[in-house]
N, C-alpha and C positions, 0 to 999 in steps of 0.2 A: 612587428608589422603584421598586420593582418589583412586577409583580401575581403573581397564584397562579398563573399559567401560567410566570413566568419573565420577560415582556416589560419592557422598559427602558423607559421613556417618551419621544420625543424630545428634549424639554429636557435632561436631564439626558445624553443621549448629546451634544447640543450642548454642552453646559458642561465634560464629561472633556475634560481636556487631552492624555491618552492614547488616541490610535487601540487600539481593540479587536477581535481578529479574530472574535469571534461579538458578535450584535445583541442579546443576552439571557442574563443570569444564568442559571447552572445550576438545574435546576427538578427536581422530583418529579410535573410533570403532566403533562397529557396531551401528547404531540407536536403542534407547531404546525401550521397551515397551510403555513408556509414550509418546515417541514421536511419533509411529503409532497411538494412541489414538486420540492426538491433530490432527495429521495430515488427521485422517477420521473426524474428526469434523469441521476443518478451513480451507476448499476447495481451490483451486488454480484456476484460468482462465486455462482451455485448451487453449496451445498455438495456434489453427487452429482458436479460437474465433481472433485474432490478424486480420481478413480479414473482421470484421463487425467493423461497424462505432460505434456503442453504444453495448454493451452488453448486453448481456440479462440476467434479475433480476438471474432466476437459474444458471446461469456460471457465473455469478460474483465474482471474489476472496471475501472469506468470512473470519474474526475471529472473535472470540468469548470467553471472556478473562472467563467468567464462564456461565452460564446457561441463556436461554433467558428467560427472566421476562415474564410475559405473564398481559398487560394491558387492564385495560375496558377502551376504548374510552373516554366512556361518563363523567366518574369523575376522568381522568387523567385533572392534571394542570399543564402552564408550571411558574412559580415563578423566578419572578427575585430582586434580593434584595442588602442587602451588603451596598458597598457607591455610593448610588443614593439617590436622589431629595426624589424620590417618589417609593415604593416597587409595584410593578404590577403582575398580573395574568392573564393566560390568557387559555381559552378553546381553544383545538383543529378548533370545528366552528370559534371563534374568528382569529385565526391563519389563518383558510381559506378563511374569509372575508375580509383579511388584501390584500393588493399589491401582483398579485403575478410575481416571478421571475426563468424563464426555464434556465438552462445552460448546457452543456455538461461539465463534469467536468472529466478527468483521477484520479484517487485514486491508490496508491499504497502503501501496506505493507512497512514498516522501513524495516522490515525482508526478503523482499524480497530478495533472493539470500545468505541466513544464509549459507544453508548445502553446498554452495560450497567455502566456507571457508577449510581452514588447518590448525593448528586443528578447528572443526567443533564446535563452541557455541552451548548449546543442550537446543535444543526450538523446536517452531514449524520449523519444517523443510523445507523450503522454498527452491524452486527450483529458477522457472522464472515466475511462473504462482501468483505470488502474485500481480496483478498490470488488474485491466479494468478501462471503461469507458462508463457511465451512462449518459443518462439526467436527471437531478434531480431536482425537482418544488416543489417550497415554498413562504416566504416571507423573505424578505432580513433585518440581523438582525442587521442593523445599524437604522433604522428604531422603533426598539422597542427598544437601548438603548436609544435613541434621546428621545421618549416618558418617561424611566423611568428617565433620568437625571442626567448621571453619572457625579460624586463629580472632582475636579479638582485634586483631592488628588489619583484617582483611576489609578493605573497600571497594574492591568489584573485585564481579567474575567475569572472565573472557573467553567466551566461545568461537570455539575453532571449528573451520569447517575443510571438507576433502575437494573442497574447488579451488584451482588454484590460475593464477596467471599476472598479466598484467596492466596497470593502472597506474597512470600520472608517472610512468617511466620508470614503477616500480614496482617488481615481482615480489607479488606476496601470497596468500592462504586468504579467503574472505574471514575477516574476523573482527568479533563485536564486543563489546563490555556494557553489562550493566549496575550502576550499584547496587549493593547488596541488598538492601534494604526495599528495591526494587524487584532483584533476583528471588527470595524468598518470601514475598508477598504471597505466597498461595495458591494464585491462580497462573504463577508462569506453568508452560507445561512443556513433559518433553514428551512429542507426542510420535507416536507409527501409525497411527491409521486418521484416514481421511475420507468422513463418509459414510465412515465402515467398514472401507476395506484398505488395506496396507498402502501407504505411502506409495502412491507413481514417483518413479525415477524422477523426474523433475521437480518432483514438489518435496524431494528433499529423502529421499526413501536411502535407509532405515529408517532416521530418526533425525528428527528434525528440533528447532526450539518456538513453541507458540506464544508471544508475548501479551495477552491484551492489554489494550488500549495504545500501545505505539506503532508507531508507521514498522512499515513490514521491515526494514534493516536492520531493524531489532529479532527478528525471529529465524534465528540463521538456518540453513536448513543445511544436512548432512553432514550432521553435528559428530563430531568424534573425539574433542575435546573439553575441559570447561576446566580453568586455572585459575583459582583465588589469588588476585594481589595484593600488595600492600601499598602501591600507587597508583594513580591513574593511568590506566592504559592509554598509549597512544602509535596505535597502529594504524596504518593509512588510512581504513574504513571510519576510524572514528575520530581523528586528529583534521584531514584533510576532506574526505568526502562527509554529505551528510550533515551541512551547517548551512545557517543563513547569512551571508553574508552579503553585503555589499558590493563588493568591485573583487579580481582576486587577490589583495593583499591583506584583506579584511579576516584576522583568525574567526569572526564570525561566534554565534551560541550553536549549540549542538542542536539537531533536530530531536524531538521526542516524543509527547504524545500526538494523539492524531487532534486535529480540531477539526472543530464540531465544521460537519456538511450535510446535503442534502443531494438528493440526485433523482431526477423522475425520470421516469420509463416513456420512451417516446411513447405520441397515441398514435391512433391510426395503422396508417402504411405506409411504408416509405419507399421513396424515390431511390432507384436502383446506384446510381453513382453518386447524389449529393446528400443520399440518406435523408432528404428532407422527408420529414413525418406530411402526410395529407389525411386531412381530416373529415368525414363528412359532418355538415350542417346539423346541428341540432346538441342534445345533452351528450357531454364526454365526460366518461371518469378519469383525472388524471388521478395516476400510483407512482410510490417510488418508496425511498427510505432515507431515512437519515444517522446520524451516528457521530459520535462523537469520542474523544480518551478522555474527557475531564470528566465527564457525567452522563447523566439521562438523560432522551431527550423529553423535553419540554415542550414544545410547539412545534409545527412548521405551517407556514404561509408561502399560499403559490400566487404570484405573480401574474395576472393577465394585462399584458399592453399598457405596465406599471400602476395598475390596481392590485392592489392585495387581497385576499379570500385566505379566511382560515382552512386548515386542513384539519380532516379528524384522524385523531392516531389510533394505530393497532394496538394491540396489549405487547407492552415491555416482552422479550423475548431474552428470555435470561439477564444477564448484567453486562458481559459482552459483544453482543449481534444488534446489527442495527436493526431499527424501526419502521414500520409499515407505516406508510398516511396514505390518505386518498381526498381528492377533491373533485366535487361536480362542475363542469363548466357549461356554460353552454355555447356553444361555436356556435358563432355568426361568418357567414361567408367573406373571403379575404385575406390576410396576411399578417399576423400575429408572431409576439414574441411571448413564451411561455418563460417564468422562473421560479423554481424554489428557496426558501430562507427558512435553516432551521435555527433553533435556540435551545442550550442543554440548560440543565440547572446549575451550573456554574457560574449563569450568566452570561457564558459566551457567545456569541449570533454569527451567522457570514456576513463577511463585506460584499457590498455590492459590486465593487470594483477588484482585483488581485494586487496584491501587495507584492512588488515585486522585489528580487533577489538575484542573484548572481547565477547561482549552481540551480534555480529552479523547484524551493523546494516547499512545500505546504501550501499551495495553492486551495486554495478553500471559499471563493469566493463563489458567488451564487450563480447556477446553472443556467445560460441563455439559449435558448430553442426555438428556432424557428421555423414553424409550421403554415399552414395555407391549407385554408378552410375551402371548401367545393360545394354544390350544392348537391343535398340525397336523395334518394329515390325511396319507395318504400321499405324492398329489403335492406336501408341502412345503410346501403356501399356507397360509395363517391362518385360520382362521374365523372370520366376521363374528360 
């Protein structure tokens, strides 16, 4: 039974025999209590940050599935074990004595873009702002399984992290598996600084795991574990949370890379409570960036009032960080819907519309924006 908000009763979450990663039916009402809670806790990218090349550590989209551990340095270890050769250990100094390896890497939320679902999955409430991009400096952790000597028998690794509590009515560690194959591609990293400079408590400090090209539940952070198995892992985070599914009984496919999106930087100025953008009359740059886990991007095209306009793109910025564009418009006085659509070389483009899901997850559909044009003055401002 469920009420007009969406809430499950707790009997009946007693009675499923299936752990569930949200606590309530997808709804059409208002946002819960719990969900402004989460959402003053698991920060979003202001979208105007979309005009910097790296983000900066405090606007970084943040989540944080329970409470941030709080580590001594000094006698934290990171332990690697399971089916290898040889079981290793390894201090932070060690770690930083090791190769080290800088990359711009874009991260984004699985949940990025939940709450504009119909009906609405009730989680953290994700707009557009679940998704930056960081430089991130570590040692590259193909490199430490080569040293511990993973078994020929090993089909993921699963990393363990120091956060721990509870989910779907069941206490666990946040923890993740990737195949191996995936794991020692190269560019995973396990990285301490962010920036430049050491890992903020929140973003995972000591050491964290940087994944490119998957949604961020892949990059655990406060990582103090990583165990080779010889079956598939199925720990809560990766069995029940983190799928597309259907309805909840739908075991659902696992979420994984990111796909391909597009996101522009509001223009103008906006409006103090509906955040509407106001635009003065005449030529506007739009910017923004795009990005993708399959590929490069290839295109993007902005949308005016469902006319298309190409955009020109920035120079590729490494192989992991998303992509600069920019387009001229020229506003005419009024009320407008802006959108972007990008396309990687994979072939793959955003839907116009979101494909929707159960738990809420890969929302990638193209960005609608509503602005109102005003007429300008000389020095280029708007009139009230």
């Amino acid at each position: 039974m469920t009420t007009t908000t969406g809430r499950v009763h707790s009997a009946e979450r007693a009675a499923s025999s299936t752990p569930r990663p949200h606590a309530a039916e997808p709804t059409t009402g208002d946002f819960s209590r719990e969900e402004v809670l989460l959402a003053s806790r698991n920060h979003a990218m202001p979208l105007e940050l979309l005009r910097w090349d790296r983000t900066p550590a405090g606007m970084h989209y943040l989540v944080i599935h329970w409470d941030v551990p709080m580590v001594d340095p000094a006698a934290w270890r990171l332990k690697i074990g399971g089916a290898v050769a040889e079981p290793v250990e390894f201090s932070l100094a060690d770690l930083r004595a090791r190769d080290r390896m800088s990359m711009g890497v874009t991260l984004e939320c699985a949940g990025n873009g939940r709450s504009l679902f119909q009906p609405r999955p009730v989680s953290q409430p994700w707009i557009h702002g679940g998704v930056s991009t960081a430089e991130w400096t570590g040692t590259p952790l193909v490199a430490l399984m080569d040293e511990a000597g993973l078994r020929p028998d090993a089909v993921e690794l699963v990393f363990s992290a120091l956060d721990r509590g509870f989910q779907g009515g069941v206490a666990h560690a946040y923890e993740r598996s990737l195949p191996v194959r995936a794991a020692v591609s190269g560019d995973v990293l396990l990285a301490y600084e962010m920036n430049g400079q050491p890992l903020p408590p929140q973003h995972g400090f000591p050491l964290r795991l940087v994944v490119p090209c998957w949604y961020g539940m892949a990059s655990v952070k406060w990582l103090h574990r990583i165990d080779a198995v010889t079956q598939a892992f199925e720990g809560f985070q990766q069995r029940f949370a983190y799928r597309l599914q259907q309805d909840a009984d739908d075991p659902g496919e696992p979420v994984s890379r990111i796909r391909v999106r597009s996101l522009m930087a509001p223009p103008g100025i906006p409006d103090f409570m509906s955040r509407r953008p106001i635009v003065p009359a005449g030529a506007t740059k739009l910017v923004g960036r795009a990005w993708s886990g399959y590929g490069l991007i290839k295109s993007v095209q902005v949308g005016v009032d469902g006319r298309w306009l190409p955009a020109q793109l920035d120079e590729q910025d490494g192989r992991h960080a998303w992509r600069g564009w920019s387009c001229f418009w020229q506003a005419e006085e009024g009320d407008h819907e802006l959108m972007c659509r990008a396309e990687d070389d994979a072939g793959n483009i955003q839907p116009l519309e979101p494909e929707w899901n159960y738990q809420g997850m890969a929302n990638n559909a193209v960005q609608r924006l509503q602005v109102t044009v005003l007429p300008s003055i000389s020095d280029g401002t708007a009139l009230p």
